[in-house]
N, C-alpha and C positions, 0 to 999 in steps of 0.2 A: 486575386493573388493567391497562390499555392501556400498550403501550410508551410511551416518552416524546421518545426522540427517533431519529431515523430519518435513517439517511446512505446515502450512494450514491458509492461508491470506483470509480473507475475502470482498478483492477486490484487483482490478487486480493491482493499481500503488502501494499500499501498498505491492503489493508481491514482486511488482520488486523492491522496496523502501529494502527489506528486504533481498532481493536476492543479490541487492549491495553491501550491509554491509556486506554480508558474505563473497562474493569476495574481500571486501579490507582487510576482517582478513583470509586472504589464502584460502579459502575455493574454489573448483571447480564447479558452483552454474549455473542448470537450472533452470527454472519457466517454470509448465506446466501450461497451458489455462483447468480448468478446472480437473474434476476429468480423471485420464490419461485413455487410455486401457492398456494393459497387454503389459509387454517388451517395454515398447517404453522409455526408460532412456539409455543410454552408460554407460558401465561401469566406468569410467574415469571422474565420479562425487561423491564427496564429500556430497552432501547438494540438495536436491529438494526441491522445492517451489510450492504447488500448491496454484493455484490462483483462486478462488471462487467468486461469484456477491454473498454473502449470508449478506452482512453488512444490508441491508434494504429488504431483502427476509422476506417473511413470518418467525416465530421463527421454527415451524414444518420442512421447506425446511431447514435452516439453519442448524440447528442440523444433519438432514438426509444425507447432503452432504456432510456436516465434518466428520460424522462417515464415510460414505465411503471413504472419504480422507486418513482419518487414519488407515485402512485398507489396501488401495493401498500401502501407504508407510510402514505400516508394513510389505509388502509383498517385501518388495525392500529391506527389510533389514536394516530400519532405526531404534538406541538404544535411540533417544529419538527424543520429540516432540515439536516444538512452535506454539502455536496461534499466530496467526501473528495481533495484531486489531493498530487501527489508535491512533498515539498522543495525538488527539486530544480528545481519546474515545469516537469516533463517536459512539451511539448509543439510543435505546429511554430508557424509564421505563419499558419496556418488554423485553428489549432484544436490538440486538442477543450474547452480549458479554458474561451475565452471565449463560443462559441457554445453549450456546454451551460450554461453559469453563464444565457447570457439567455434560455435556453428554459425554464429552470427560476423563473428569477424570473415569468417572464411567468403561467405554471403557477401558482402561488401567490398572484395578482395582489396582487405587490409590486416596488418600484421600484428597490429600493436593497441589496446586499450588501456585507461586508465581504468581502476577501478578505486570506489570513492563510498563507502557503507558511513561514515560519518555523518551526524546530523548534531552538530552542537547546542541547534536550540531546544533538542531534546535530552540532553544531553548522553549523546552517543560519542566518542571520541575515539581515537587510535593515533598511537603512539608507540613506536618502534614495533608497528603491524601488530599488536594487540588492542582489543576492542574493548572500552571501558564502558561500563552501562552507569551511571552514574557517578559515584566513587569508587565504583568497584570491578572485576572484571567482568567480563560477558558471561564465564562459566560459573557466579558467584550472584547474578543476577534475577534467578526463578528462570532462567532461558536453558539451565542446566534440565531443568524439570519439564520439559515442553514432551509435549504426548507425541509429537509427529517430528519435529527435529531437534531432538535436545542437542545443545551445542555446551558442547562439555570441552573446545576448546576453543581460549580466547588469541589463540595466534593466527592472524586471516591467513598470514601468510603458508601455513601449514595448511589450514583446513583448504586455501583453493587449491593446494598444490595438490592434494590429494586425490581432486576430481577434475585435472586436467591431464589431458596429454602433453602439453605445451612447457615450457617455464613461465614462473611466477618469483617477481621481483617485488622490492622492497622500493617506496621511495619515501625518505627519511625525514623527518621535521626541518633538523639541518637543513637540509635543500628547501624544502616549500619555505622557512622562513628568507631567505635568501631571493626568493619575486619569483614572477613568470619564466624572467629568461633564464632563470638556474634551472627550473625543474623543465622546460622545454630540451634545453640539451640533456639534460639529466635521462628524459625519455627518451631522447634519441640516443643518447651511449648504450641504456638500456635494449630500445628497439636493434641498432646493429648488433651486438653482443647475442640474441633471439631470444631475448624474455618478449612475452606476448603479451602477458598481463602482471599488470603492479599496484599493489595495493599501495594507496599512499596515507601516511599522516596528514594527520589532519585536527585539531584541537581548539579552532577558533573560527568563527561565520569568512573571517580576512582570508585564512588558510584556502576555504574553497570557491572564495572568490578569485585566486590567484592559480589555483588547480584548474579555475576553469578557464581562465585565459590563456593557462598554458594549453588546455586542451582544444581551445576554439577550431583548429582545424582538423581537428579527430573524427575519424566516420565515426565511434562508438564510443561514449561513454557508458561504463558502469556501476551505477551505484545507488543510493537511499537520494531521497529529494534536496536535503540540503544543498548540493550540487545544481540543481537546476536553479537559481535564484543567480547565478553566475553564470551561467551557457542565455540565460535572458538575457543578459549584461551586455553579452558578445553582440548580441541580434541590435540592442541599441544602440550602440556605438557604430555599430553598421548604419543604422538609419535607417533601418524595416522595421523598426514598430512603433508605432503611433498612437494605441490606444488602451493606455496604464490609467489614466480617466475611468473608462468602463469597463475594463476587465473583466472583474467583480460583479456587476450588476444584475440581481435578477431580484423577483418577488415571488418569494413564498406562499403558498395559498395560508390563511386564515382559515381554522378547524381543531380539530383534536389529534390530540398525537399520543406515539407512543412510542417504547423502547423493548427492542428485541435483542438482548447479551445473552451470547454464545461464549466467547473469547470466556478461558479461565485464568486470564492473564491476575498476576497481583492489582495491578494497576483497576482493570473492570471486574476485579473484587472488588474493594475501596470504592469503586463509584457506585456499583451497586449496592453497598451496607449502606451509601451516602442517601442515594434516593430511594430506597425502602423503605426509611424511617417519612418519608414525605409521600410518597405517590402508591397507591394500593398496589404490591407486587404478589405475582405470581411464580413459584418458584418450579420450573420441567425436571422433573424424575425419569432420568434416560431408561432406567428397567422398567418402570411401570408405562412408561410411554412403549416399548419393544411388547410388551406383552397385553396390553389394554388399546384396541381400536379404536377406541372411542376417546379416551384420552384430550388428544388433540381439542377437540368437538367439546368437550370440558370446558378446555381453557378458554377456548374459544366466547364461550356463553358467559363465564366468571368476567375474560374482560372487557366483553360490551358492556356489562352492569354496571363497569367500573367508571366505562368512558367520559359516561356524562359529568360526571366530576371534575374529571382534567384528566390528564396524562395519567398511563397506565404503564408499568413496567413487568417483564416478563422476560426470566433468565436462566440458566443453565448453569451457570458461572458457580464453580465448585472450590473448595479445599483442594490441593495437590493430594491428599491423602484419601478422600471421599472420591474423586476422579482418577483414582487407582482401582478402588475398590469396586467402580464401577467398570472398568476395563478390566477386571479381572473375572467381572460377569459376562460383560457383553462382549470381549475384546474390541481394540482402541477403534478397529474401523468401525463394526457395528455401532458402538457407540457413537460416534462422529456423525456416524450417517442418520442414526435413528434422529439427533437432536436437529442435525441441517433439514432434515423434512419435515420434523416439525414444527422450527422457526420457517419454512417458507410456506404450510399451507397455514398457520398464523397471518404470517405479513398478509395474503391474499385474501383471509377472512377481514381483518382488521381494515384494508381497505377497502373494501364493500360496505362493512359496517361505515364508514368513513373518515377514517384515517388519512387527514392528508398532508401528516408534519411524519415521517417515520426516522427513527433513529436506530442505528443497527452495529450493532460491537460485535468485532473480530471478524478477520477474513473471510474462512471459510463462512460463517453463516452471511457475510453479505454478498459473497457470491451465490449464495442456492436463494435467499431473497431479491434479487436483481432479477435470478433467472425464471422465480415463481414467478415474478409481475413480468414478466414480458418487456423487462424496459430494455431497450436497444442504446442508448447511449444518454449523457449527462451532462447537460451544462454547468461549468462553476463557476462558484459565487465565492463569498468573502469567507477566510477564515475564522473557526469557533474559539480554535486552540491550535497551537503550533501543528499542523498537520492535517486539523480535522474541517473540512470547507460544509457549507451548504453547497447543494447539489439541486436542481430543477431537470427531472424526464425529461429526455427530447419528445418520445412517442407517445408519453403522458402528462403533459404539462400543472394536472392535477395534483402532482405529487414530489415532496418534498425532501430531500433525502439526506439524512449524514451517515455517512459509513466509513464507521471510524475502527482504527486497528487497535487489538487490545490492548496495546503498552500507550498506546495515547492519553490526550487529555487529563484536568486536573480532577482532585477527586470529586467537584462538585459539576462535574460535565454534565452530568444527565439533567442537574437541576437546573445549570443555567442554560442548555442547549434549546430551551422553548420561551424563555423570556423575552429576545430581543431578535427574532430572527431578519434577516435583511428584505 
C-alpha cells in the first residue's frame, strides 16, 4: 500500500517534530534527510517526512527543493501534502514560507491552503492572526532576537502577506469554534472571493482537530505539527490505518551518549545550565574555533575522557548579548557555519569513539549532523516531550537520535532524554 500522506519540513527538527506527532496519532512515520533517491521507502509506512535546510536558504533554492519534494512523494503515492514550517513562523519579509506555500499550491493545481503555525501543546496559539508564544506575543518572545529570522512581528496575517504575491486571509476563532462545516464554507467564501492562503485561529488541541476536518480534502496544508494529529484522524475514519499499536516501536542501542547544543534559543539555555551542573560539559568558542585548527581535535579528546562516565554534553548555546558580540567578530554567517562544522566533525568523532545514544539541539546544527553521518533517512519512535521523538538510522541502525528544535522540551530534557529510552 502507497504512503498516504507526504510532508516537506523545512528543517530537519521540525521534521522530526512532525514525524512524532504523526506517530502518536497512529501513523507508521519515516523522515528522509533530504530530497530521497528512488525506492528507498518500505512499504509498511503510512506517512513520509522529508526533511529540507530550505527555512533560511536562499527563496529560489527553497522553492526548487520543495518542488522536487513533492514530486518524490508524488511518486510514492502520497493523496495529500503538508508544509511542514516552525511555530514560531520562523521566517523573514521574503520568504521562504509564503513563496514556497505558492509554488507548491501552483504544483498541485490548487488555489487555496490552510495555514495552521499553531501548536497548543506547546503553547503556540493565534488569535485574531496574531501568534502568542506563551503568554505573550511572538515579537515579546526571545524570537524578536533570533540571529537569522527575527520575527519582530506577531501579526501572521501581515508577515505572510508580505511575502506573497497572492491574498492572505483571516480565518477567525468565531468561525472555527462554530465545527467543520462553518470554516469549510468559510474557506470556500474565502477561496471564491481569491484569497489563496489563511491563516487560521487556533487556541486549543479541539480547534485543529476541527481545522483539520475542515481541510480533509485540501491538496496542502500548511503549518507547525499540531495540525497533523488531525489530517491522522481523517485517514482513520477512512479506514486506512491500522497500525497506532506499533507506530511507535523501535530499540535503541544500549551505550553512551551525548549532547550536541547549537540552538541559543532561551529554552536550550535552561536546559543546558540544567545538565551542566550534572554531566562534564564542554563549552565551543566560535572565534577560537574560526582561528585555532585544531580546536575541534581538543574537544574532541576532552570528550572521550569524559565518556566513560556517562553522558557528555558539548554546546555553543550563548547569551543574546555574547552571540552578538560574536557576530560582530565573525559576522552571523561565519559564525553559524564555523559552529555547524564543528558540531558535525564532533558528532562523526563521538561516534567512532562510540556514541550510540546522540541527542542534537537546534535545527541548523541537526541538519549539518545528519549530513556529517551520512544518515539518509529515520525511523520514529515514541515521544520525549511534546515534539521531540526518538529517532533509529534507516542506513545505520547503530545509531540513536533526538533532534530536537531549540524552543522545545522541558528544562530537564537533556537529563531525562538517557534514562528511559524506548
Amino acid at each position: 500500500m502507497p504512503a498516504l500522506l507526504g510532508c516537506i519540513a523545512d528543517d530537519f527538527t521540525g521534521a522530526t517534530d512532525l514525524a512524532g506527532t504523526l506517530v502518536r496519532a497512529g501513523m507508521r512515520t519515516v523522515q528522509m534527510i533530504g530530497i530521497p533517491e528512488a525506492d528507498t521507502v518500505s512499504a509498511d509506512v503510512d506517512a513520509i517526512v522529508i526533511a529540507l535546510k530550505s527555512r533560511t536558504a536562499p527563496t529560489a533554492q527553497a522553492v526548487a527543493e520543495s518542488l522536487q519534494s513533492l514530486k518524490w512523494l508524488q511518486a510514492a503515492g502520497c493523496c495529500q501534502f503538508v508544509f511542514k514550517i516552525c511555530s514560531t513562523f520562523d521566517s523573514t519579509d521574503k520568504g521562504n514560507i509564503g513563496p514556497v506555500s505558492e509554488a507548491l499550491l501552483t504544483a498541485l493545481d490548487s488555489d487555496f491552503a490552510m495555514v495552521c503555525p499553531a501548536f497548543p501543546r506547546n503553547a503556540r496559539r493565534v488569535y485574531q492572526g496574531y501568534l502568542f508564544v506563551g503568554d505573550g506575543l511572538l515579537s515579546e518572545s526571545g524570537m524578536e532576537q533570533h540571529p537569522l529570522t527575527p520575527m519582530t512581528d506577531p501579526n501572521l496575517v501581515r508577515v505572510l502577506d508580505r511575502q506573497t504575491q497572492g491574498s492572505v486571509g483571516l480565518l477567525p476563532y468565531d468561525t472555527i469554534k462554530r465545527g467543520a462545516a462553518a470554516v469549510t464554507a468559510a474557506c470556500e467564501h474565502l477561496r471564491v472571493e481569491g484569497t489563496s492562503l489563511v491563516i487560521a485561529d487556533t487556541l486549543a488541541e479541539d480547534d485543529l482537530e476541527v481545522l483539520a476536518t475542515a481541510a480533509s480534502d485540501h491538496a496542502l496544508v500548511v503549518g507547525a505539527s499540531g495540525i497533523a494529529t488531525g489530517l491522522a484522524g481523517n485517514f482513520h475514519c477512512r479506514g486506512l490505518l491500522g497500525h497506532a499499536a506499533v507506530a511507535g516501536q523501535l530499540t535503541i542501542p544500549v551505550g553512551q551518549g551525548a549532547v550536541l547544543a547549537g540552538s541559543c534559543s532561551q529554552t536550550t539555555r535552561e536546559q543546558v545550565a540544567q545538565a551542566a551542573a550534572h554531566y562534564p560539559a564542554i563549552k565551543l568558542d566560535p572565534v577560537q574555533l574560526a582561528k585555532d585548527e585544531d580546536a575541534v581535535a581538543d574537544v574532541l579528546v576532552q570528550a572521550q575522557e569524559y565518556l566513560a562516565a556517562g553522558p557528555v554534553l558539548i554546546y555553543s548555546s550563548s547569551e543574546p548579548k555574547i552571540l552578538q558580540a560574536t557576530q560582530n567578530k565573525l559576522g552571523a554567517a561565519r559564525a553559524a557555519a564555523v559552529v555547524e562544522a564543528a558540531m558535525a566533525h564532533l558528532a562523526q568523532g563521538l561516534v567512532a569513539a562510540g556514541v550510540t545514544r546522540l541527542v542534537v539541539a537546534g535545527g541548523e546544527t541537526s541538519g549539518a549532523v545528519v549530513k556529517a553521518l551520512d544518515i539518509h533517512g529515520l525511523r520514529i519512535g515514541t515521544e520525549i516531550d511534546p515534539g521531540v521523538p526518538w529517532t533509529l538510522s534507516l542506513n545505520n541502525p547503530a545509531i540513536g537520535l533526538v533532534l530536537k528544535s531549540g524552543n522545545f522540551g522541558s528544562k530537564d530534557f537533556f537529563l531525562r532524554v538517557f534514562e528511559d529510552p524506548p
